[in-house]
Backbone as XML, in Angstrom:
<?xml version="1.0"?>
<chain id="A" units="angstrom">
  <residue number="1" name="UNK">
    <atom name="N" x="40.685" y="120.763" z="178.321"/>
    <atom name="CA" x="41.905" y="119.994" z="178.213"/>
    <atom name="C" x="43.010" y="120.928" z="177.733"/>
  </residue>
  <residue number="2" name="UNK">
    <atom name="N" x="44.450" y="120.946" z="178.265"/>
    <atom name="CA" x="45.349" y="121.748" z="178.239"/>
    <atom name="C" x="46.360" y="121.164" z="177.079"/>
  </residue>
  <residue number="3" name="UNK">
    <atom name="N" x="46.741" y="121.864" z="176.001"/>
    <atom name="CA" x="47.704" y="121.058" z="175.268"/>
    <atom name="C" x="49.305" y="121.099" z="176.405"/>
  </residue>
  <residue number="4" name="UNK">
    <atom name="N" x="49.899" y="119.947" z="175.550"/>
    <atom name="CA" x="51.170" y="119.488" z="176.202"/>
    <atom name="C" x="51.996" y="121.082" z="176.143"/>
  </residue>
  <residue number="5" name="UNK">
    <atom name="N" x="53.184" y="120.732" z="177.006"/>
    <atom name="CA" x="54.127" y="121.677" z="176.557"/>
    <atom name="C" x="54.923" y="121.288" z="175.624"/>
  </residue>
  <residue number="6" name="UNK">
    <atom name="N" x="55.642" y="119.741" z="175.591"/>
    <atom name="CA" x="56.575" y="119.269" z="175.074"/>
    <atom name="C" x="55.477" y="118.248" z="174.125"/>
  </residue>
  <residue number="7" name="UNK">
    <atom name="N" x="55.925" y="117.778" z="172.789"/>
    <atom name="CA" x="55.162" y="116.944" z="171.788"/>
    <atom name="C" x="55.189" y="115.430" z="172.676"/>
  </residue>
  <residue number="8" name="UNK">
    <atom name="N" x="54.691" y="114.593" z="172.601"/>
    <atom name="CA" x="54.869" y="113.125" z="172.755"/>
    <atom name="C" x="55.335" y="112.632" z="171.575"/>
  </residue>
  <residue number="9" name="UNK">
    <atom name="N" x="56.177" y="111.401" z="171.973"/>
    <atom name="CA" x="56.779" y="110.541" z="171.043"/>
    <atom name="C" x="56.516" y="110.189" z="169.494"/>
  </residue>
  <residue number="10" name="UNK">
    <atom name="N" x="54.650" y="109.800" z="169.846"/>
    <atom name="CA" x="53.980" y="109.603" z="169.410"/>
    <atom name="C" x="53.093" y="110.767" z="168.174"/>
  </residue>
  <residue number="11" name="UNK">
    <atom name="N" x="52.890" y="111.528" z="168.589"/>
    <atom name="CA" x="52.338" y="112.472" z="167.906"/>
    <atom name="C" x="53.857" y="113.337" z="166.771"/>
  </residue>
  <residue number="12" name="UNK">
    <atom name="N" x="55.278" y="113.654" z="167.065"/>
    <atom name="CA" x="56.095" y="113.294" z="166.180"/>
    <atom name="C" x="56.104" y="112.709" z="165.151"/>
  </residue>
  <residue number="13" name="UNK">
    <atom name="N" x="55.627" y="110.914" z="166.039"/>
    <atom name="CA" x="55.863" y="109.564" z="164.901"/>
    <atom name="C" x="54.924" y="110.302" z="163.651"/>
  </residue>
  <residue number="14" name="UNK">
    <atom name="N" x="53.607" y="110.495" z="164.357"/>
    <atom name="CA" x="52.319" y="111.101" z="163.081"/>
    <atom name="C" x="52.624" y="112.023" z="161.924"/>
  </residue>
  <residue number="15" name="UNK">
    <atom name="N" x="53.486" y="113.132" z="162.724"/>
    <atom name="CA" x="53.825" y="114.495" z="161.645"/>
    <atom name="C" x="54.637" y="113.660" z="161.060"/>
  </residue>
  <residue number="16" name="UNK">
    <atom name="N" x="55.521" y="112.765" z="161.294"/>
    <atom name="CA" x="56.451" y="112.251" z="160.269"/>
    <atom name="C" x="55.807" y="111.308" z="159.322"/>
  </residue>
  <residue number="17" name="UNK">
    <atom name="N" x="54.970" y="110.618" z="159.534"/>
    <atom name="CA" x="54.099" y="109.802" z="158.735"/>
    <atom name="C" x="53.854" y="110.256" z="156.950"/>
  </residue>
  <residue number="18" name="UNK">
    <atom name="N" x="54.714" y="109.551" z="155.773"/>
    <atom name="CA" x="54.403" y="109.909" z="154.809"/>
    <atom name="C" x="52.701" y="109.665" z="154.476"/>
  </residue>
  <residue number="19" name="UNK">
    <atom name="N" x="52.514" y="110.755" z="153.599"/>
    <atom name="CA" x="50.870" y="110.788" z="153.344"/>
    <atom name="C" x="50.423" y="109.040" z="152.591"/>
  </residue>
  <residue number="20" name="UNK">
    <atom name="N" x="51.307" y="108.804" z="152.032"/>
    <atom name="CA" x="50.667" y="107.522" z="151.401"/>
    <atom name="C" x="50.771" y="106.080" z="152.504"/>
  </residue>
  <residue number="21" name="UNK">
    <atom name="N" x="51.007" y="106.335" z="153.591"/>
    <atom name="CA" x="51.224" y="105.570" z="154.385"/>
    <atom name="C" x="50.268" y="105.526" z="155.165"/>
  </residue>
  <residue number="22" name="UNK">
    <atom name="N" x="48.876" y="106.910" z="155.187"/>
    <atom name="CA" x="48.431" y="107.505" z="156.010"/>
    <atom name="C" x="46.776" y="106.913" z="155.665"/>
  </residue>
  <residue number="23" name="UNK">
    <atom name="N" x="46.091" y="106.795" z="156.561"/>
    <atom name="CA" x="44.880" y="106.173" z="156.163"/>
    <atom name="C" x="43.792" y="107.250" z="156.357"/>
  </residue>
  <residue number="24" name="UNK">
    <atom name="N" x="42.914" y="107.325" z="154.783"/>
    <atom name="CA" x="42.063" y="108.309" z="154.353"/>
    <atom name="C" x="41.037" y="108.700" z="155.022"/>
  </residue>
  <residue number="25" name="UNK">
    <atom name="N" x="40.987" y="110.104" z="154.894"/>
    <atom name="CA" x="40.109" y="110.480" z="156.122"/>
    <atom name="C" x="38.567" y="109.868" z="156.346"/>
  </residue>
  <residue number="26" name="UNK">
    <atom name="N" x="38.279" y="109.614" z="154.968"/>
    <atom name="CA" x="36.858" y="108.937" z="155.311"/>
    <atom name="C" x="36.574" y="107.599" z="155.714"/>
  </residue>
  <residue number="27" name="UNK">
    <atom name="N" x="38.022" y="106.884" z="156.147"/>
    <atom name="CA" x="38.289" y="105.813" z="156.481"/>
    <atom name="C" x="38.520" y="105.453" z="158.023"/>
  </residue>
  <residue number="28" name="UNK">
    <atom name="N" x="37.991" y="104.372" z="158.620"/>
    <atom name="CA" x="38.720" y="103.781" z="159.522"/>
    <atom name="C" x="39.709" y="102.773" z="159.877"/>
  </residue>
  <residue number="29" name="UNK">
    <atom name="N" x="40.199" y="102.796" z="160.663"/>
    <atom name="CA" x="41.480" y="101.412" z="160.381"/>
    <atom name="C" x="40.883" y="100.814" z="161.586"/>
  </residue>
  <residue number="30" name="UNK">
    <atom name="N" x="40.279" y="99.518" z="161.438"/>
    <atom name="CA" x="40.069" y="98.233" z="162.715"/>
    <atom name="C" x="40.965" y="97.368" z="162.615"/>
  </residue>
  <residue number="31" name="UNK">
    <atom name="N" x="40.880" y="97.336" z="163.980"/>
    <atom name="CA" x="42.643" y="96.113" z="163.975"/>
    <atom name="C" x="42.230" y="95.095" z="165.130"/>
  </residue>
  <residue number="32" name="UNK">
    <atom name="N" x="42.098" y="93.406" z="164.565"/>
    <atom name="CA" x="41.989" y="92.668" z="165.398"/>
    <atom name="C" x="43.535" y="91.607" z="165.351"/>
  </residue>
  <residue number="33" name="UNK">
    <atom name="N" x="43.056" y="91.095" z="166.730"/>
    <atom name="CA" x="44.450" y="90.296" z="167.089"/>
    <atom name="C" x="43.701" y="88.893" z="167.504"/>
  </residue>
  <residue number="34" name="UNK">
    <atom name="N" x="45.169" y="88.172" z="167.120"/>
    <atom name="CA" x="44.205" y="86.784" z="167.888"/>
    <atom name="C" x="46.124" y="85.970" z="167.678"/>
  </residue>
  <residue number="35" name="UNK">
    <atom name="N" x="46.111" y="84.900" z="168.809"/>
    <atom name="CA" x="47.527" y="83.900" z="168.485"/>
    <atom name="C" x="47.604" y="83.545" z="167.429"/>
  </residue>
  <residue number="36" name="UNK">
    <atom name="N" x="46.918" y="83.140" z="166.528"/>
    <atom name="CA" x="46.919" y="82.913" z="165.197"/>
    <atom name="C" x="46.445" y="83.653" z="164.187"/>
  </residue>
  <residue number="37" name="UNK">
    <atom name="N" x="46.658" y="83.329" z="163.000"/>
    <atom name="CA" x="46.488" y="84.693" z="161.438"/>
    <atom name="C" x="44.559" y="84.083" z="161.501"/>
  </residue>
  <residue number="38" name="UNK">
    <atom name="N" x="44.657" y="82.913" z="161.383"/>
    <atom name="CA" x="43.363" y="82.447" z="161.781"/>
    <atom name="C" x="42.678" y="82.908" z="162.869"/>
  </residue>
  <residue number="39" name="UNK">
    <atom name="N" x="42.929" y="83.523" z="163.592"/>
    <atom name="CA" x="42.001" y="83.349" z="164.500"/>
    <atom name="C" x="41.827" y="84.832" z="164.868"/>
  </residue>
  <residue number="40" name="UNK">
    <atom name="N" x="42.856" y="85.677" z="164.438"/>
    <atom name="CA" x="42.679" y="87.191" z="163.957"/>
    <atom name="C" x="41.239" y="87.099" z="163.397"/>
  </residue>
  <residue number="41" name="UNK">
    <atom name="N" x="41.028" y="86.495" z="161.907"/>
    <atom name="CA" x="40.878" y="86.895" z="160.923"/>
    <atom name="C" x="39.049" y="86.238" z="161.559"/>
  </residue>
  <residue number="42" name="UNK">
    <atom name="N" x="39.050" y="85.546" z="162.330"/>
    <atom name="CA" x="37.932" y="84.730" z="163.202"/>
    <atom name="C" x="37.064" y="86.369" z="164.265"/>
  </residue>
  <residue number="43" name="UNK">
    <atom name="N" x="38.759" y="87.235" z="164.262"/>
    <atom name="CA" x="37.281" y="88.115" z="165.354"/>
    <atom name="C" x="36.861" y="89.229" z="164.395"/>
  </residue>
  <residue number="44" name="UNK">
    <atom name="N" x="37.951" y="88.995" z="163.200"/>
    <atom name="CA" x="37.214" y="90.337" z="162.268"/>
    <atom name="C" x="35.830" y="89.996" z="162.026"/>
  </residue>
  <residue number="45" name="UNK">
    <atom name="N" x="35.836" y="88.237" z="161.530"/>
    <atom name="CA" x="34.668" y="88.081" z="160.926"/>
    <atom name="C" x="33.262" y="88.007" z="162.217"/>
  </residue>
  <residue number="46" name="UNK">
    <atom name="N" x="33.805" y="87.816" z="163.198"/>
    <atom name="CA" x="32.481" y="88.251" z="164.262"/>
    <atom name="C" x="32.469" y="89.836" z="164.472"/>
  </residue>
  <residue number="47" name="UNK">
    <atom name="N" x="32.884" y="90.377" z="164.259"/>
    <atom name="CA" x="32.613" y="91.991" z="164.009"/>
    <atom name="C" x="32.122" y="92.171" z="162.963"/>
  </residue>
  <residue number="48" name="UNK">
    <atom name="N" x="31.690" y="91.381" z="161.906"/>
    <atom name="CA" x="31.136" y="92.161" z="160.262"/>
    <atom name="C" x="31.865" y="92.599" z="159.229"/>
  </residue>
  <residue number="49" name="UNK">
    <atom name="N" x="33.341" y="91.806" z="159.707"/>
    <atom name="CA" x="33.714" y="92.609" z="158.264"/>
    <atom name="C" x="33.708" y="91.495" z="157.190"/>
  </residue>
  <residue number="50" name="UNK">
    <atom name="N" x="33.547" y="92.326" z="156.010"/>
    <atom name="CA" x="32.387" y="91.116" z="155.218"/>
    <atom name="C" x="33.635" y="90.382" z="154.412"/>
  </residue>
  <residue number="51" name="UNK">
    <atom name="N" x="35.044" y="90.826" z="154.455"/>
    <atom name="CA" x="36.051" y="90.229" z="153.418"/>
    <atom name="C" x="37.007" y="89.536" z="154.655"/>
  </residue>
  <residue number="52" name="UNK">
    <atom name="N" x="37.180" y="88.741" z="155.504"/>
    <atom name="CA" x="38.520" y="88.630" z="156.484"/>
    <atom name="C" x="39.066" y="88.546" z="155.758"/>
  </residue>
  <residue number="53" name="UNK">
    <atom name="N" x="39.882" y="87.929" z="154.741"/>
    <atom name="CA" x="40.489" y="87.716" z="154.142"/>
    <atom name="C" x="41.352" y="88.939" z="153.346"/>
  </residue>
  <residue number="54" name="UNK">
    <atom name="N" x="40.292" y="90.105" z="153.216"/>
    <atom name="CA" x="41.035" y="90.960" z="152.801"/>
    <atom name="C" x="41.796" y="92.022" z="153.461"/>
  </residue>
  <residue number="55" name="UNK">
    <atom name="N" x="42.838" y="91.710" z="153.992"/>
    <atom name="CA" x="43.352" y="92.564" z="155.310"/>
    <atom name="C" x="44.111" y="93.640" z="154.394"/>
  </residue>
  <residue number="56" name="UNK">
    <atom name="N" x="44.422" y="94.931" z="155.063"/>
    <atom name="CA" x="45.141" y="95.936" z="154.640"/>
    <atom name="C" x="46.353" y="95.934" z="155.070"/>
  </residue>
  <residue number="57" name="UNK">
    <atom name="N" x="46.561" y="95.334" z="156.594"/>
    <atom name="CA" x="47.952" y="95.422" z="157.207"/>
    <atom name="C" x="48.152" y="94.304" z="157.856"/>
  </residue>
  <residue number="58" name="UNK">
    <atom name="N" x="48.942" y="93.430" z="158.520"/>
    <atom name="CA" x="49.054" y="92.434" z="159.037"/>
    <atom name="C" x="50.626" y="92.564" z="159.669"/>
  </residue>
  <residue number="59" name="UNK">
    <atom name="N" x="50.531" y="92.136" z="160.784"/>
    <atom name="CA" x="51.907" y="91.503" z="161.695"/>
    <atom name="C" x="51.662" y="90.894" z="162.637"/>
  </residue>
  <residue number="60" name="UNK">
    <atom name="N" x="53.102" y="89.995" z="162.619"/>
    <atom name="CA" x="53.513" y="89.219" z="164.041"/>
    <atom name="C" x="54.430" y="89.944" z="164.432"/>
  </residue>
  <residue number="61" name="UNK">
    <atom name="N" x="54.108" y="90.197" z="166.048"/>
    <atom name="CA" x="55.113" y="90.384" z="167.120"/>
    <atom name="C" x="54.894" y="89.362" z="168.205"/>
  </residue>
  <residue number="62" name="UNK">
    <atom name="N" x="55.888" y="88.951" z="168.699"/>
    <atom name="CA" x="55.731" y="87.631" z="169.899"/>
    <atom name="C" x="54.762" y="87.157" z="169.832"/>
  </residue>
  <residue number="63" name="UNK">
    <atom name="N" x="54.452" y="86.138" z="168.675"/>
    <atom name="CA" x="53.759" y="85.235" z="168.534"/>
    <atom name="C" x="52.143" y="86.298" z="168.584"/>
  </residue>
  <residue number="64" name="UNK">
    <atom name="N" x="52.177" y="87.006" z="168.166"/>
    <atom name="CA" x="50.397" y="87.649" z="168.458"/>
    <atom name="C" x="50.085" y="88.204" z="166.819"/>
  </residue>
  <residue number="65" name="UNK">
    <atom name="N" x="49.077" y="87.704" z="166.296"/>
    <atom name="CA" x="48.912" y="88.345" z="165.427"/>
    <atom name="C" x="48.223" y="88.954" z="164.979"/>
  </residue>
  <residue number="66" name="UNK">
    <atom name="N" x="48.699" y="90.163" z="164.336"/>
    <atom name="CA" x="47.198" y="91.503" z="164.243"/>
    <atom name="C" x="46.896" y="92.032" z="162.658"/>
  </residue>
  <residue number="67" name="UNK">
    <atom name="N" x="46.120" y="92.337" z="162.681"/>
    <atom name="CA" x="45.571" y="92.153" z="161.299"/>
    <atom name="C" x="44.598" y="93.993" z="161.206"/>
  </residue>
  <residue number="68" name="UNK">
    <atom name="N" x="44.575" y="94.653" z="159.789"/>
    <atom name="CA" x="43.988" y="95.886" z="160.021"/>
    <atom name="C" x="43.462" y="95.894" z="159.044"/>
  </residue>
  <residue number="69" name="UNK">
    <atom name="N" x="42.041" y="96.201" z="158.934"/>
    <atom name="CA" x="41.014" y="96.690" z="157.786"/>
    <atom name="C" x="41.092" y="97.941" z="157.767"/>
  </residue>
  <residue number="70" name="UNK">
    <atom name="N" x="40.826" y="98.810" z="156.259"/>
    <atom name="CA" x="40.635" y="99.803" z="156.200"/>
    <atom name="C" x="39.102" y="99.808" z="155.701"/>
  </residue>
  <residue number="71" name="UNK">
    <atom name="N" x="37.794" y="100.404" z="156.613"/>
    <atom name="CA" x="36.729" y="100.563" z="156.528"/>
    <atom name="C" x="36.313" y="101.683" z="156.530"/>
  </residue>
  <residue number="72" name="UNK">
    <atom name="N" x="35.031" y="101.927" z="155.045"/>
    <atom name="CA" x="34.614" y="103.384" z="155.191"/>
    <atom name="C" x="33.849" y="103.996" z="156.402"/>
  </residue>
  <residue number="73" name="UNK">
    <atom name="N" x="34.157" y="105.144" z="156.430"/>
    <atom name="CA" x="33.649" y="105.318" z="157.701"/>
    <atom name="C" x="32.146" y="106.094" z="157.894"/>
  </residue>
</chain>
């Protein structure tokens, strides 16, 4: 695989990313969505995560809502 010539948007956004914003390396971030905060929190808990309730990040955009655990990895 050839690196880019020019950076992507995206990889920028990252280098700019303050460290405390940044999720720890021995960590993963899972992120479920569902139309409702409920029903997010419905596919975390069919994946195993043992707290839904305890989300790390959460938003609505157009009505969708997504929800992010930080899990050791």
């Amino acid at each position: 695989m050839t690196m880019p010539i020019v950076k992507s948007l995206i990889d920028e956004q990252l280098d700019e990313l303050p460290e405390h914003l940044a999720v720890p390396s021995d960590r993963l971030l899972m992120v479920f969505k569902g139309p409702t905060m409920w029903e997010a929190m419905q596919a975390a808990e069919r994946a195993h995560i043992e707290n839904p309730k305890a989300w790390s990040r959460r938003a609505c955009l157009c009505g969708e809502w997504t929800l992010a655990y930080e899990v050791r990895a």
